[in-house]
C-alpha positions in Angstrom: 145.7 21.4 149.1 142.9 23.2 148.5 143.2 27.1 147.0 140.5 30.4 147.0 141.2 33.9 146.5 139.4 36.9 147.2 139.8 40.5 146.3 138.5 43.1 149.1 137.4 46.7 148.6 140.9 48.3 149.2 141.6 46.2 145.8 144.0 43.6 148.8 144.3 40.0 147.3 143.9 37.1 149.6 144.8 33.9 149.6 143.5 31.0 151.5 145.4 27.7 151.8 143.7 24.6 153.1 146.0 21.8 154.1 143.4 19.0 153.6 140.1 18.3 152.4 139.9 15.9 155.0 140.4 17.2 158.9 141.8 15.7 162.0 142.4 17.0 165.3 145.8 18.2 164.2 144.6 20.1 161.1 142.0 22.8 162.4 143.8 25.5 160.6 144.3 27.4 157.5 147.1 29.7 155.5 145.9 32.9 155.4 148.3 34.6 152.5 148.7 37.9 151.5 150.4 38.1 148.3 150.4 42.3 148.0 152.7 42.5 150.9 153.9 38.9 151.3 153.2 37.7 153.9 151.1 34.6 155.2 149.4 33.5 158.7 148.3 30.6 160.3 144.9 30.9 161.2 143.4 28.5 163.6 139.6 27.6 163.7 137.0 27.2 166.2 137.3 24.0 168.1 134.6 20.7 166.8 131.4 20.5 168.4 131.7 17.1 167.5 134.9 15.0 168.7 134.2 12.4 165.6 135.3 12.7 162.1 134.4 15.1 159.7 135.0 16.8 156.5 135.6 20.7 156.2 134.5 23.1 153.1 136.1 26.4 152.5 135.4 29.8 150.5 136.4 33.5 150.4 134.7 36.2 149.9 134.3 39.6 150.3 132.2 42.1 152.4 132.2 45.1 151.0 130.2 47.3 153.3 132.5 46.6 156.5 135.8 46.7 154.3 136.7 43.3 155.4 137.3 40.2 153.3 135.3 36.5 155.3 136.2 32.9 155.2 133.6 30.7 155.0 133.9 27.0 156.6 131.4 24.7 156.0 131.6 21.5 158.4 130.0 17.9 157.2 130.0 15.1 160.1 130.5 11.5 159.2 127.6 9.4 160.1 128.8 6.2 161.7 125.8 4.9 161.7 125.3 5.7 158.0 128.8 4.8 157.3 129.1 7.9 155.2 129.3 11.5 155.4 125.7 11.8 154.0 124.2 11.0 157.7 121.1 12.8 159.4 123.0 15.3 161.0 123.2 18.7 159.6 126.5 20.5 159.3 126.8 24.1 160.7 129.3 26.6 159.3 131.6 29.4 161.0 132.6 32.5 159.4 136.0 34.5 160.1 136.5 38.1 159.7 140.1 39.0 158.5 139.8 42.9 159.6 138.2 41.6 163.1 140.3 38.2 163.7 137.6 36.8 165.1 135.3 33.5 164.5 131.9 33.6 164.3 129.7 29.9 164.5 126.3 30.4 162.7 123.5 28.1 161.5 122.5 29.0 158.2 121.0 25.2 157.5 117.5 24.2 158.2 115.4 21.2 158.1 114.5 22.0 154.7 117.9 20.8 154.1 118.6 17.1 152.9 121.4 16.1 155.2 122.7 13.7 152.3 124.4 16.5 150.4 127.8 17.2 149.7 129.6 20.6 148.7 132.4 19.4 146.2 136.1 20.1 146.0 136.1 23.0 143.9 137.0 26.7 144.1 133.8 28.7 145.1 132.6 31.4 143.7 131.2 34.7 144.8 128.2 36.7 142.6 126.0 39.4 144.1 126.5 39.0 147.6 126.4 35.2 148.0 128.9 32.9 148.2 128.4 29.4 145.9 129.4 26.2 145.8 129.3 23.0 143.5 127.3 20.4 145.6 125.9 17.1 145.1 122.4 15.3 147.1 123.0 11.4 146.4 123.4 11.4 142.2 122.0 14.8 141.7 124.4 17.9 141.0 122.9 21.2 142.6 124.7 24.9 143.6 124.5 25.7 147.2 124.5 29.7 148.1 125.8 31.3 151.2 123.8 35.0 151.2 126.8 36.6 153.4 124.5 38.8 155.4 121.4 36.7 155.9 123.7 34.2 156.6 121.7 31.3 155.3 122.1 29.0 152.5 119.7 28.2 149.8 119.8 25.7 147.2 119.9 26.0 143.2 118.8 23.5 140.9 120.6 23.3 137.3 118.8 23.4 134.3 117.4 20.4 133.6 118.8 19.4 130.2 122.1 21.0 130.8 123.6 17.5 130.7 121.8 16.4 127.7 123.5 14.3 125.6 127.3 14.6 126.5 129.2 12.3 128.1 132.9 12.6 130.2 131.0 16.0 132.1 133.2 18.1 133.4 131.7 21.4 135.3 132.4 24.7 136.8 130.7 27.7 138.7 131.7 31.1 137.1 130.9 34.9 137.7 129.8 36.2 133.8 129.7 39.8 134.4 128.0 40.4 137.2 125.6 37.2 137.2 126.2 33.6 138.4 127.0 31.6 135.6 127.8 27.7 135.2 130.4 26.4 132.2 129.9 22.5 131.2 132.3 20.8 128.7 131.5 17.4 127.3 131.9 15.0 124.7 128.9 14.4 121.9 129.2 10.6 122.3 130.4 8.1 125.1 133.0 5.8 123.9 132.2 2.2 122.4 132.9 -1.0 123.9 135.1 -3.3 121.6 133.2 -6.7 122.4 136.5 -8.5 120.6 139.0 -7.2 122.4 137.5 -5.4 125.4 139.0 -2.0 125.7 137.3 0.9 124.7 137.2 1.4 120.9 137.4 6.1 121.2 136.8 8.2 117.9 140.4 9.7 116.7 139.0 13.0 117.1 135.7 13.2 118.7 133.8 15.9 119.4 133.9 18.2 122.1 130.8 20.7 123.5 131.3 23.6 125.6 128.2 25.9 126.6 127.6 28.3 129.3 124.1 28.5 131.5 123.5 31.9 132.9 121.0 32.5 136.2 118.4 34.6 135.2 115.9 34.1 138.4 116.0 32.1 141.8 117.2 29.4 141.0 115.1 26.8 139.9 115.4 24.5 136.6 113.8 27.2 134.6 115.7 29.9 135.8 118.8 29.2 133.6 119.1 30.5 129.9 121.8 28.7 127.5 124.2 32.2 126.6 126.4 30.0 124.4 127.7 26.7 122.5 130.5 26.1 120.8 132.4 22.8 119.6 135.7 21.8 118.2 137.3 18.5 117.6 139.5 17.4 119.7 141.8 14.2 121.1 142.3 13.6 124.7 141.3 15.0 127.7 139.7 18.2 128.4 139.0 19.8 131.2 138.3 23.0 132.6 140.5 25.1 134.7 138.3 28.5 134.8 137.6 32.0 133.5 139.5 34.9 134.2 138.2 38.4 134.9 138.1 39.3 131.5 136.1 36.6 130.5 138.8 34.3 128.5 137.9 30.5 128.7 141.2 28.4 130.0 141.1 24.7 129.2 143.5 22.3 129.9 143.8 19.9 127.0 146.1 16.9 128.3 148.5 19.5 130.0 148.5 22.2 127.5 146.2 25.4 128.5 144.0 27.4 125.7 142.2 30.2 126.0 139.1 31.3 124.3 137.4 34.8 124.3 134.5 34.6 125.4 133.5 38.1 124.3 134.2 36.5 120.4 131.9 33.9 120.6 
C-alpha cells in the first residue's frame, strides 16, 4: 500500500491510497481520503491503452491557482519482448482533478526520454510547482520532475559525488524551505568479509553519515550545493523515514524513531 498526502489552498488535507504498486485489470483504482471531514472515495482511473501488464506510479499535489488539489499517475508497460518493465515503449501519464472529478490523459514524455527508467516506490514530493520523483535509468539514480502546468517531465541528475564513499545508501527527496532538496544517510565503511568463518565481520558501532544536497540551478550534477553533514555512531539499521514541515529529521533506527533539528545543525 502505497501512501501521499497533499495539502490544497483552502489548507484541506488529502490522502491518496494506492492498493498496489503492481496493477491488474481489477485494481484500476485508488482511495481518495479526506481526513478533515472523514470521509474516503473510491476513485477509478482511466481504462489501459495497453491490455498487457504494467506497473502504475502515483503522486499528489497541489494547484494552487484553480483551488484544486491533482493526482498524478504515471503508467510503465512491461516489455515482453524485453522481459522487463525497462522496454522501448514510453509510458504516458493521466492527471485527475479532485474539484473537477475528471481524468485528464497527457504526454508529458518525449524521445529524449530513455524508456529504461524507472520512478521508485517512494513518497513524491512537490517544490515550486513541479511534482518529483526518485527514479532510476539501469544502475543510475536520477529525480524525475512533473512541471504541473507545462505538463512535461524533465530529468535531474544528482550531484556527482553525493555517494562518495558510504556504503548501505539509503535516500530521500525533501522540500527544504521552499527549494527541492535530497537527504542521503550512509555508513563510512562497507562491512568486512570474515574469510574464516564467512559471515560478515560489522564494526560494534560504526559510523553513520547523514548530509543534505540542496538544488541551486536546473538540475544538472553541478547544480547541487552540500547544506550539511553530520555523523554519529551508531549500531544497526538506519534508515530514513522523512522530514516534517518544520524541518525535524525522523530516522528510524531498528524500529525506534529520532528526530534531529535541522535548524540546529
Amino acid at each position: 500500500m502505497q501512501f501521499h498526502l497533499s495539502r490544497n489552498p483552502t489548507d484541506s488535507t488529502y490522502v491518496i491510497a494506492v492498493p498496489s504498486h503492481l496493477s491488474d485489470k481489477r485494481k484500476y483504482y485508488f482511495i481518495l481520503c479526506n481526513p478533515s471531514i472523514g470521509k474516503t472515495k473510491v476513485i477509478k482511473c482511466l481504462p489501459p491503452e495497453d491490455e498487457g501488464m504494467m506497473i502504475t506510479t502515483f503522486g499528489l499535489c497541489p494547484d494552487h491557482p484553480n483551488h484544486d488539489v491533482l493526482v498524478i499517475r504515471i503508467v510503465f508497460f512491461y516489455g515482453y519482448s524485453a522481459k522487463s518493465f525497462f522496454g522501448k515503449k514510453l509510458p504516458y501519464t493521466e492527471v485527475y482533478s479532485i474539484k473537477k472529478k475528471s481524468w485528464t490523459r497527457v504526454g508529458g514524455f518525449d524521445n529524449s526520454f530513455n524508456p529504461s527508467f524507472m520512478v521508485l516506490a517512494d513518497r513524491a514530493v512537490f517544490v515550486q510547482g513541479a511534482l518529483h520523483w526518485k527514479t532510476a535509468c539501469l544502475d543510475q539514480e536520477m529525480i524525475m520532475s512533473f512541471k504541473i502546468f507545462e505538463k512535461k517531465f524533465k530529468i535531474l541528475k544528482l550531484a556527482i559525488d553525493c555517494f562518495s564513499n558510504m556504503y548501505m545508501i539509503n535516500w530521500k527527496l525533501a522540500n527544504w524551505k521552499g527549494t527541492l532538496a535530497f537527504i542521503v544517510i550512509g555508513e563510512a565503511q562497507p562491512p568486512r568479509r570474515n574469510t574464516i568463518i564467512g559471515v560478515e565481520n560489522v564494526p560494534l558501532l560504526p559510523l553513520k553519515i547523514c548530509e543534505m544536497w540542496m538544488l541551486n540551478g536546473d538540475g544538472e550534477v553541478e547544480s547541487w550545493s552540500k547544506i550539511f553533514r553530520f555523523t554519529f555512531l551508531k549500531r544497526g539499521l538506519v534508515r530514513l523515514v522523512g522530514m516534517t514541515n518544520n524541518q525535524q529529521l525522523l530516522l528510524n533506527f531498528d524500529g525506534e524513531l529520532i528526530g534531529y533539528d535541522l535548524n540546529k545543525k
